[in-house]
C-alpha positions as CSV (number, residue, x, y, z in Angstrom):
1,X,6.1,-116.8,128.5
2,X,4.3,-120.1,128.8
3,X,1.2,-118.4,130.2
4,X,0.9,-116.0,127.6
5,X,1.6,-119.0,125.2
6,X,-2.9,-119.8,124.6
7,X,-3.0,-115.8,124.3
8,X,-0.6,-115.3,122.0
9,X,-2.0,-118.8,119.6
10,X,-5.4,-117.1,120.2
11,X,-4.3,-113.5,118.2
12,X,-2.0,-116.2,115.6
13,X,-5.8,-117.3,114.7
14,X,-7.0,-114.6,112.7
15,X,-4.3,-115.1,109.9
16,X,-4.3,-118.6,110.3
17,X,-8.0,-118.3,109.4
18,X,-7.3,-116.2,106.6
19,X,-4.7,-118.4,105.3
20,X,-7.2,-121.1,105.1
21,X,-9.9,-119.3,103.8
22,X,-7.5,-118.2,100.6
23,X,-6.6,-121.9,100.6
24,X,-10.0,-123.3,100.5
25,X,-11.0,-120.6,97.6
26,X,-8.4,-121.8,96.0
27,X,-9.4,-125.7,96.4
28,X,-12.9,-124.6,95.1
29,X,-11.7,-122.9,91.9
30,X,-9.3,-125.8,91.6
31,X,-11.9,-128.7,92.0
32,X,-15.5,-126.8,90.4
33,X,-14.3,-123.8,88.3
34,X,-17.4,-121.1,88.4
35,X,-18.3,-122.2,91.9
36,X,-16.0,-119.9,93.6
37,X,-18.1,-116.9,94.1
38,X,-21.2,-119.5,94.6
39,X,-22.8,-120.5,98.4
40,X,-20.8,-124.2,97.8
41,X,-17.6,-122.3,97.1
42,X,-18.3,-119.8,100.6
43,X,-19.2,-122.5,102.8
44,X,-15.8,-125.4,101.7
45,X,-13.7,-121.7,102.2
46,X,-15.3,-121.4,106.0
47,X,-14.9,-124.8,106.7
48,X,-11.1,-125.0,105.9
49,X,-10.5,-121.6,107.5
50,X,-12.1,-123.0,110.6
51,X,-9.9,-125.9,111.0
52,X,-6.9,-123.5,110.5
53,X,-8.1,-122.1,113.2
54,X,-8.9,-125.1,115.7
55,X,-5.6,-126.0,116.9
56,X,-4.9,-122.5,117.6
57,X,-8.3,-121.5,119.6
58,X,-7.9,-124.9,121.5
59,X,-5.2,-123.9,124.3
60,X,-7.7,-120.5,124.8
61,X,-10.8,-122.2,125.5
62,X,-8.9,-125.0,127.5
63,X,-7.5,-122.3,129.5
64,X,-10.5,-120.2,130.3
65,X,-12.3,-123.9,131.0
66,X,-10.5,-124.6,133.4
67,X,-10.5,-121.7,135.3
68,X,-14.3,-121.6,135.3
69,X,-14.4,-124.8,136.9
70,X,-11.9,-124.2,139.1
71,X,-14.0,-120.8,140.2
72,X,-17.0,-123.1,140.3
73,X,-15.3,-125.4,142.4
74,X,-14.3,-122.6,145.0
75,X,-18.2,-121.1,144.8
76,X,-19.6,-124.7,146.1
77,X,-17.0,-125.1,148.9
78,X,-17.6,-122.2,150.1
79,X,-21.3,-122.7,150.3
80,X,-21.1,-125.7,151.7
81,X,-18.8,-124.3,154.2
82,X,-15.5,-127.0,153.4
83,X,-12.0,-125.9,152.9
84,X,-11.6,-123.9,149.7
85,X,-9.9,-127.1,147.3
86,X,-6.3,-125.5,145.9
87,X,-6.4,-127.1,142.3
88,X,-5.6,-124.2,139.8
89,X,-2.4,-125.2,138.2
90,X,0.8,-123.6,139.5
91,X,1.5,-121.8,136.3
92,X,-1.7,-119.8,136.7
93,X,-0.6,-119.4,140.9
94,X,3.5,-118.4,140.4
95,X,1.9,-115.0,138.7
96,X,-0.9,-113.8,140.8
């Protein structure tokens, strides 16, 4: 379960997002009445929507970071002919 854990965060984004968006609209009509349709009341929307969505992308991209570097990491070793380094976390090495 825990490896599924930034995969399953990553899907709860997409209503997360929405959630914020509706909330932001709302902020908008609350704070300037008229500018919710406008570019000002588009943009504020986006912006809270996006950092809805933040905490939940986070674990993803953390994820998928580290195993590019980790793949990196094997690429140069093996070029420069050393021993392949072994530092992928064991969560990501009890499933393969």
């Amino acid at each position: 379960m825990r490896r599924q854990l930034p995969t399953i965060l990553l899907v709860l984004s997409l209503p997360a997002g929405i959630v914020g968006y509706a909330i932001g609209a709302t902020l908008v009509s609350a704070i300037m009445p008229g500018q919710t349709t406008g570019l000002v009341g588009a943009f504020v929307a986006l912006f809270v929507a996006g950092l809805c969505m933040i905490p939940f992308l986070v674990p993803f991209l953390d994820r998928k970071a580290k195993e590019d570097l980790a793949a990196h990491r094997r690429e140069v070793a093996l070029k420069a002919g050393e021993a392949v380094p072994d530092d992928e976390p064991k969560e990501h090495q009890e499933t393969r």
